[in-house]
N, C-alpha and C positions, 0 to 999 in steps of 0.2 A: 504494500500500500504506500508506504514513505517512497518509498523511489516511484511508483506511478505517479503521487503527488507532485516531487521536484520535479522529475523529467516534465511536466505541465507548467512547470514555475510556480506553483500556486505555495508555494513554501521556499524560503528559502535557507541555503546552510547556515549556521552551522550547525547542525544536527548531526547526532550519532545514534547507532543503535549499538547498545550495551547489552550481554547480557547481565542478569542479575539472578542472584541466589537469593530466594523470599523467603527460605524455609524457618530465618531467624533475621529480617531487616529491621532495621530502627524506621519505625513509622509510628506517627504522630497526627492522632486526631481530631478534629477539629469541626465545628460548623452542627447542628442537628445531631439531638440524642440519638433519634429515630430516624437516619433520612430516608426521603424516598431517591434520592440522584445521590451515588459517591464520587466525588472528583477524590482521584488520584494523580497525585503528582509525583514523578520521579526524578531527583535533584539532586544537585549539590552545591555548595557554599560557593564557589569559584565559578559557578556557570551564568553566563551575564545572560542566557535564556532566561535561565532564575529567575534573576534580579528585575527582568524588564516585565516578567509576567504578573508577579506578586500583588503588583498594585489591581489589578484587573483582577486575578483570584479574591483578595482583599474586599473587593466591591460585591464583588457573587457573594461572598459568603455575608453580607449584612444584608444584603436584598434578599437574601433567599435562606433566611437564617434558621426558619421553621420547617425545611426540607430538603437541605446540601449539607452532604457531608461532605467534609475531605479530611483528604489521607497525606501526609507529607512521609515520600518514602526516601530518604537520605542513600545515598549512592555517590561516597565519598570518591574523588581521581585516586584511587588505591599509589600510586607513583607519587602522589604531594604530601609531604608531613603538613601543611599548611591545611590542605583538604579537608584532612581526617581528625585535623586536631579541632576544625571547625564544627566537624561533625559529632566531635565527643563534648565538645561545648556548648552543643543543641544539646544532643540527649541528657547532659549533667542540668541542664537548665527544666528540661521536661521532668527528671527525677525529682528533684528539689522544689521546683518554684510551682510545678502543676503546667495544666497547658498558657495558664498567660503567663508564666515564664519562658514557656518557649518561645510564645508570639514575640516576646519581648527579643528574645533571643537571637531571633530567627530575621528579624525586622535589621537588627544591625548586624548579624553576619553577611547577610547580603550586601547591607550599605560599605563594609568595608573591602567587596571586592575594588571600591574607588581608592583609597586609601594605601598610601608607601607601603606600606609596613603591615599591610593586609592581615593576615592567618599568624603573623609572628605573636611570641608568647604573650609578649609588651601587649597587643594590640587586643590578644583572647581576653589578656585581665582586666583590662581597660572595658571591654564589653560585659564581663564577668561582675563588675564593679556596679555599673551603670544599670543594670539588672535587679542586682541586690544578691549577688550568688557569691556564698563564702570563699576564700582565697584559697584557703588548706584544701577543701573541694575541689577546686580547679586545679589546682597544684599537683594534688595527687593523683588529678585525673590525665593531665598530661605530660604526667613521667611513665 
């Protein structure tokens, strides 16, 4: 389907197709106890896909707050220490804070794919801060 779509131009790249192992993925729910529609998204912190869709997912899920779920399924670049440390910085925020720690979370992981110093540790704690998510927590979560 993805390549009948581009070869049409009706998409364009940078798109990949991943596969992914669901059998145990970090995913994170959100939107309607009960939905009757689940948006799933499959992501990660460094993908400016991401970043440029969130505001739009963000809108769906307040307009349609009584019947949209979504799923955020994290799908770190297994190759970036930066990625995955962004990704254990969602889920320590999903453990601790609930899910509006993760929005929290999730809100400025994205914003700092703009940022120097992006996924570095300085940058995790600085968001880890901002949040309100303990120090020794982070700390010992990305050692």
């Amino acid at each position: 389907v993805l390549e009948q779509i581009t070869a049409r131009g009706h998409l364009g790249l940078p798109l990949e197709v991943r596969k992914a192992d669901l059998a145990a993925p970090l995913y994170i729910g959100l939107g309607a106890a009960s939905p009757k529609v689940l948006l799933v998204q499959f992501c990660s912190y460094d993908a400016l896909l991401c970043k440029l869709i969130a505001p739009a997912i963000a809108d769906l899920l307040e307009r349609h707050k009584d019947t949209l779920g979504y799923m955020w399924i994290d799908t770190p670049d297994l190759k970036s220490a930066g990625s995955k440390k962004a990704s254990l910085l969602s889920f320590l925020a999903f453990q601790h804070l609930g899910r509006q720690g993760f929005v929290r979370a999730n809100e400025r992981l994205l914003a700092a794919q703009d940022e120097d110093d992006g996924f570095s540790d300085p940058s995790l704690l600085r968001i880890a801060k901002a949040i309100g998510l303990d120090r020794a927590v982070v700390m010992a979560g990305l050692k």
